[in-house]
N, C-alpha and C positions, 0 to 999 in steps of 0.2 A: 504494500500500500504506500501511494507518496504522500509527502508531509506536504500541507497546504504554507504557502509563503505568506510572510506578515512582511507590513512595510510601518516603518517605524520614521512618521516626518517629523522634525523640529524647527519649529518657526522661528530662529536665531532672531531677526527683529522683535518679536514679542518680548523675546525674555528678556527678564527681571532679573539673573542671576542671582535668585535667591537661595539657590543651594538644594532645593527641597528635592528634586531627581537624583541628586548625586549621594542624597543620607540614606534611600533606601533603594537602589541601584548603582555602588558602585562599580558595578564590575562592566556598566555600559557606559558610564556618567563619571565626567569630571569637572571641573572647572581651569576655566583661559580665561584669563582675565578676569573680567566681570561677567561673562555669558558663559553659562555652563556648554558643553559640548558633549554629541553622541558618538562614543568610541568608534570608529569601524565605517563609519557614512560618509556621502560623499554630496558633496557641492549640487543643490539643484537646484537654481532662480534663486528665491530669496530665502531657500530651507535645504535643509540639510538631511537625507535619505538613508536610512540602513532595511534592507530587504534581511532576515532570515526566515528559518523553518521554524514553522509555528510552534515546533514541541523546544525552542533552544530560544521563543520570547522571555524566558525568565520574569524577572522583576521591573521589565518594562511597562506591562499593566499598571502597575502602582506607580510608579514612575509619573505615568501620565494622569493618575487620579488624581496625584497630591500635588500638579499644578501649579501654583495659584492664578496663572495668569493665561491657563489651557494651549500650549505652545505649542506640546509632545503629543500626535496622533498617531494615533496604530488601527492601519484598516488590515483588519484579517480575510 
């Protein structure tokens, strides 16, 4: 059976660099500077892209709940 692909966008303009992806994800999430950053993604317009398989999402779901300023989308 194949894994279904998730795509993981980050609205680098939106963010607030408030940290909150990277205290409960950091194994995809860091901080540059002031705007956090998704390990592994790559440059797309104004946002920043990582595709994985869906069962290797990890704690990117929470990531993107605890927000605050809703930047991190993940279409599965």
């Amino acid at each position: 059976m194949t894994s279904k692909k998730v795509k993981i966008t980050h609205e680098i303009e939106k963010c607030i660099g408030c940290g909150a992806c990277v205290s409960v994800c950091e194994k995809f999430w860091q901080m540059k500077g002031d705007k956090s950053h998704l390990n592994g993604s790559k440059e797309s317009g104004k946002s920043f892209v990582l595709e994985l398989d869906e069962r290797e999402i990890s704690c990117n779901d929470e990531a993107a709940e605890i927000c605050p300023v809703d930047c991190i989308k993940i279409k599965k």
